[in-house]
C-alpha positions in Angstrom: 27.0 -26.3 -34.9 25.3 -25.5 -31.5 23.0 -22.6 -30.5 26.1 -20.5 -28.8 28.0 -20.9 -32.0 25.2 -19.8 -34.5 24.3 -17.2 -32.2 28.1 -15.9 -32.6 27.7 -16.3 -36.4 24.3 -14.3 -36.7 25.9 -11.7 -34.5 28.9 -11.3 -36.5 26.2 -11.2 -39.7 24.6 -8.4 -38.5 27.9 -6.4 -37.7 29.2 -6.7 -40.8 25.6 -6.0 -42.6 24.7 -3.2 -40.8 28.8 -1.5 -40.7 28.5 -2.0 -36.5 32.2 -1.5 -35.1 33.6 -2.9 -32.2 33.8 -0.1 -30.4 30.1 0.1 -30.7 29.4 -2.7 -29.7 31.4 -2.5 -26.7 29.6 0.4 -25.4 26.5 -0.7 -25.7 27.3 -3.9 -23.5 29.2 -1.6 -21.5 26.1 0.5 -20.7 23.8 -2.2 -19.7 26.5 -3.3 -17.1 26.7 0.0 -16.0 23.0 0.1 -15.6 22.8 -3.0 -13.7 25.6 -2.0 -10.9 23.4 1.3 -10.5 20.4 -0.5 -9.8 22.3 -2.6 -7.1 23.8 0.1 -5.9 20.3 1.9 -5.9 18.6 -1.3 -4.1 21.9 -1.3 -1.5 21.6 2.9 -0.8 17.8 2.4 -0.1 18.8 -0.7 2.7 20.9 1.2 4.3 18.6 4.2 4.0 16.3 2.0 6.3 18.4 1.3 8.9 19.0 4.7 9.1 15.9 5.8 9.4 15.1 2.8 12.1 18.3 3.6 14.4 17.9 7.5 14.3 13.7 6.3 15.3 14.8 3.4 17.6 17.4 6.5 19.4 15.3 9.6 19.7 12.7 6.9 21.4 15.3 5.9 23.8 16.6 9.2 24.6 12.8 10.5 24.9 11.9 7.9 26.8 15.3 8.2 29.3 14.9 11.9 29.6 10.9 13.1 29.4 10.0 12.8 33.1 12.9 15.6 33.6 12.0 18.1 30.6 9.7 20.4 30.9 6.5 21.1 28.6 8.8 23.5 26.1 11.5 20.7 25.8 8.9 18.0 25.2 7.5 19.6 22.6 10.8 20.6 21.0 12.3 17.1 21.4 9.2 15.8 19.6 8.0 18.0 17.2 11.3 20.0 16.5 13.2 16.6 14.6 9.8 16.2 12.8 10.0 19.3 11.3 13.7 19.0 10.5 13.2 15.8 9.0 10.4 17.5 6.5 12.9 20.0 5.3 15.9 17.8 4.8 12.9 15.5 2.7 11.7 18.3 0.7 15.7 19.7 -0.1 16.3 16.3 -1.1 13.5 15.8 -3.4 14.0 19.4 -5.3 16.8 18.1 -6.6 17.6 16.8 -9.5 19.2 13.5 -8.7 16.3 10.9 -7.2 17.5 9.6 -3.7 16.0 6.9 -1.6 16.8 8.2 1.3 13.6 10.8 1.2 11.1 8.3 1.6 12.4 7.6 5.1 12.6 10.8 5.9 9.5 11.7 5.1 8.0 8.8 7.2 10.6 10.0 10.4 9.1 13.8 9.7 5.0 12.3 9.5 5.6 10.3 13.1 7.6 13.2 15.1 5.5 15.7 13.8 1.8 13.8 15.0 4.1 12.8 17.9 4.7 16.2 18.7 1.7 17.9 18.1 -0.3 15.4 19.8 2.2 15.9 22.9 1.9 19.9 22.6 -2.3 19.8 22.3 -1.9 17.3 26.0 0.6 20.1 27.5 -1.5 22.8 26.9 -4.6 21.8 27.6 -6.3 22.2 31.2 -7.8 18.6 30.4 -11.6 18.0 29.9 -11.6 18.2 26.3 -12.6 15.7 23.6 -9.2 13.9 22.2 -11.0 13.3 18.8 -11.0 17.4 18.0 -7.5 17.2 18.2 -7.0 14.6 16.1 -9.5 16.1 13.7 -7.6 19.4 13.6 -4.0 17.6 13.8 -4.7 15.5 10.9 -6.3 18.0 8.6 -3.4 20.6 9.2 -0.5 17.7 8.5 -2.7 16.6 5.4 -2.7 20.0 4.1 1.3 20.7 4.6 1.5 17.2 3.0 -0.5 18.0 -0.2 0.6 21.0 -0.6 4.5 19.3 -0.8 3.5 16.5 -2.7 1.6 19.4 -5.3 5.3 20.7 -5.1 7.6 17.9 -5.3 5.4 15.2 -6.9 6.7 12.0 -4.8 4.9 9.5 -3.8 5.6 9.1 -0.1 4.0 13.0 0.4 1.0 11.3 -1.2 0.7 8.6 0.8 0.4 10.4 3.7 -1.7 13.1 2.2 -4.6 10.2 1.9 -3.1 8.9 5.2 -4.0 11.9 7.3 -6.8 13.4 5.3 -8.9 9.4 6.3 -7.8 10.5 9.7 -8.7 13.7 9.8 -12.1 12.5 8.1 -12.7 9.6 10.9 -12.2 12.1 13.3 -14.9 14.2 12.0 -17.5 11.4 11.5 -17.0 10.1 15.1 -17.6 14.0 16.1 -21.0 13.8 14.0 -22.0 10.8 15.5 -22.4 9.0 12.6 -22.9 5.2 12.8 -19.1 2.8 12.6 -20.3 0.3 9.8 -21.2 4.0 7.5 -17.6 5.1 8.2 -16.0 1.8 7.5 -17.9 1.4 4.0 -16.9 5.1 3.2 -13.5 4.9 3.6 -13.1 1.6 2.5 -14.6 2.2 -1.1 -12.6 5.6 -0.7 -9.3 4.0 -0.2 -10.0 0.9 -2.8 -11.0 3.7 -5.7 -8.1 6.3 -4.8 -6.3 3.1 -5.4 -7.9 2.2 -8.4 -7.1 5.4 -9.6 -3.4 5.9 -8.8 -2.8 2.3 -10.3 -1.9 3.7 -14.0 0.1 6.6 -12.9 3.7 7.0 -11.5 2.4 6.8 -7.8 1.1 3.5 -8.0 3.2 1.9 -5.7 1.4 2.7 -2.6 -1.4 0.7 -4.1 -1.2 -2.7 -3.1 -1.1 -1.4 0.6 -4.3 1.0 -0.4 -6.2 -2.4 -1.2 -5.2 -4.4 1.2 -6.1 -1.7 3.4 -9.6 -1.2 2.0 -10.4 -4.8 1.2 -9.9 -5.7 5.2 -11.8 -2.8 6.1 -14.8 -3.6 3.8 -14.9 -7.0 5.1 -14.6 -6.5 8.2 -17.6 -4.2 8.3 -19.7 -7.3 6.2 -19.2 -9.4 8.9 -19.7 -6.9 11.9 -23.0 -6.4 9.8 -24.2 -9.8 9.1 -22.5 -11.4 12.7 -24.8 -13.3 14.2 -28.3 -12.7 12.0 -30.2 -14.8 9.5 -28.0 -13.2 6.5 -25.0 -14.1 8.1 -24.7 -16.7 5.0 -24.8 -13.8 2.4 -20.8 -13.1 3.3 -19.8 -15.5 1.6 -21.2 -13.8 -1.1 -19.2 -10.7 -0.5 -16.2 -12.3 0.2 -16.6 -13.9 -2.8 -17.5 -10.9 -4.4 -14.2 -9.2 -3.1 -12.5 -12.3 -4.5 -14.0 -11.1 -8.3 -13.0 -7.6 -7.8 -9.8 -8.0 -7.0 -9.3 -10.1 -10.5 -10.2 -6.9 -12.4 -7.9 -4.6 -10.3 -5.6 -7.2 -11.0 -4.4 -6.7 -7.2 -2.6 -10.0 -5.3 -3.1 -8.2 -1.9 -6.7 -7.9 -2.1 -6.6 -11.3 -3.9 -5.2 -13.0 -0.9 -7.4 -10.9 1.9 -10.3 -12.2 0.2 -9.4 -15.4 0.0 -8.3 -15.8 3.8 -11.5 -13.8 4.2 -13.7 -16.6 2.2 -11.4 -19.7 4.0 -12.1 -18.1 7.6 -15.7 -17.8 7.1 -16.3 -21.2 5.7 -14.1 -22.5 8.6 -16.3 -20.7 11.1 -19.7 -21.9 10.0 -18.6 -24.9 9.7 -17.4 -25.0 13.8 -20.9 -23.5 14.4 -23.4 -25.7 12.4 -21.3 -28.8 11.4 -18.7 -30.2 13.5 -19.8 -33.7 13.9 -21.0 -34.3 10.0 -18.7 -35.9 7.7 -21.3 -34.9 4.9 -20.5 -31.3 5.1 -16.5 -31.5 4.8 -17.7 -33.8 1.7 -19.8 -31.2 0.6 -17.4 -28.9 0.4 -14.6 -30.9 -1.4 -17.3 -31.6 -4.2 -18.1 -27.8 -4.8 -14.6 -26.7 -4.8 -14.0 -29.3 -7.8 -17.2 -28.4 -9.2 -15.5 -24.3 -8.9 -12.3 -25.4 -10.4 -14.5 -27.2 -13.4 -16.5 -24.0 -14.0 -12.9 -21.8 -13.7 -11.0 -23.9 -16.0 -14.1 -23.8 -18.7 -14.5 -20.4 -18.4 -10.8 -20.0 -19.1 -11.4 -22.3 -22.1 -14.6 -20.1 -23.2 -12.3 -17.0 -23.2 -9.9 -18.0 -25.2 -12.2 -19.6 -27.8 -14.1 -16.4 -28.0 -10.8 -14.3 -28.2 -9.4 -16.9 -30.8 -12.5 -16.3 -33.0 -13.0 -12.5 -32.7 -12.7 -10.1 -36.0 -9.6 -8.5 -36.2 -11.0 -5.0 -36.3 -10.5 -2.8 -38.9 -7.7 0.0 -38.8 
């Protein structure tokens, strides 16, 4: 007898020793096929939902673009900022209800670009010029990041999040640049920001923006190291914090920050290397030997941790 056919007999087994009928059974089997066409259709409605959102983008640019030197200042800001704001309140509609659609996520990302768009476009035909752009920005970003939070507080979806932490970094920029504060302070603060606002969404039901939230951070924050070190006798300590980044992201368990630090750590080594060793065969030598000597020290640490979780008390209950 082969493994189909004792399969078949265990099956029928367990029908006949648990009363099962076959009209049970059939529903059951039933139901998970049913399931499965909803998730295609699900992962279908949400393609199509892109496009959308892409050719209704791709034709208010055109038509923008076609028209705008014969509009004046009313109708540009109407044309921009009005489908923004139309776009927000189809999103929100859609997410009050009680059926989950895929189609708000695009519209919520349409409504964030038309509404900057046309806010940024209104603050330009208003002003007599002379003014400082970043103001704007400051006050345009705080005032969508407020109507964003306020929506997500109210609908609970994670694209209203997003760009809750989205415009609230800009808004924060903004301010910092205003204050004169010093680029490598405002890189490390709102690299660490967005790394731990990640860190923190990844056990809830909003974690799906977070593998963009460390890839984010983790090129910000290394980015800054080397803008720091570029250049000065502790230029060699970033491989230290790109290997650092490297540890990290193991805990976080996060494959985007994984593979930034890793391009990170390869780029670096390949620079130094064009700067200090190009014509020595020893160093390329060098460097073979201590990446087998890092695979050795991986692959007994591996060994270590299992031993020591293989040999650990059961604790007690």
């Amino acid at each position: 007898m082969n493994s189909k056919e004792q399969a078949i007999t265990e099956i029928v087994a367990l029908t006949e020793a648990h009363n099962i009928s076959l009209e049970e059974l059939t529903s059951v089997l039933g139901r998970r096929e049913i399931e499965a066409n909803k998730k295609d259709a699900f992962t279908l409605t949400r393609v199509f939902s892109y496009l959308g959102g892409i050719f209704v983008l791709a034709g208010l640019s055109a038509y923008i673009g076609l028209s705008w030197n014969q509009l004046n200042s009313a109708a540009r800001i109407i044309i921009t900022l009005g489908p923004g704001i139309i776009f927000l309140v189809l999103a929100v509609t859609m997410a009050l209800q009680p059926i989950r659609r895929s189609s708000v996520a695009i519209l919520v990302v349409l409504s964030a670009l038309l509404q900057t768009t046309g806010l940024f476009v209104a603050v330009y035909e208003f002003s007599t010029g002379g003014g400082d752009v970043r103001f704007a920005a400051l006050l345009i970003f705080a005032v969508l990041g407020a109507q964003y939070g306020i929506l997500f507080a109210k609908v609970k979806r994670t694209s209203f999040l997003f760009f809750t932490i989205y415009f609230a970094i800009g808004a924060f920029i903004n301010l910092c640049s205003l204050l004169h504060l010093p680029h490598n302070l405002i890189e490390f603060v709102c690299g660490v920001s967005v790394l731990a606002l990640s860190y923190g969404l990844q056990r809830t039901p909003y974690n799906s923006i977070c593998g963009f939230g460390y890839f984010v951070g983790s090129v910000v924050l290394l980015w800054m190291g080397f803008d720091i070190v570029w250049r000065s006798s502790l230029e060699i300590l970033y491989l230290a914090m790109a290997a650092f980044m490297l540890y990290v992201s193991t805990i976080v368990s996060s494959r985007s920050m994984l593979i930034t630090s890793a391009i990170a750590l390869f780029s670096y080594i390949s620079y130094f290397t064009s700067q200090h060793f190009m014509d020595s065969i020893g160093w390329p030598l060098c460097l073979i030997i201590l990446g087998g000597v890092f695979f050795g020290i991986g692959n007994l640490a591996l060994r270590l941790n299992k031993k020591l979780a293989s040999s650990s008390p059961v604790p007690i209950q």
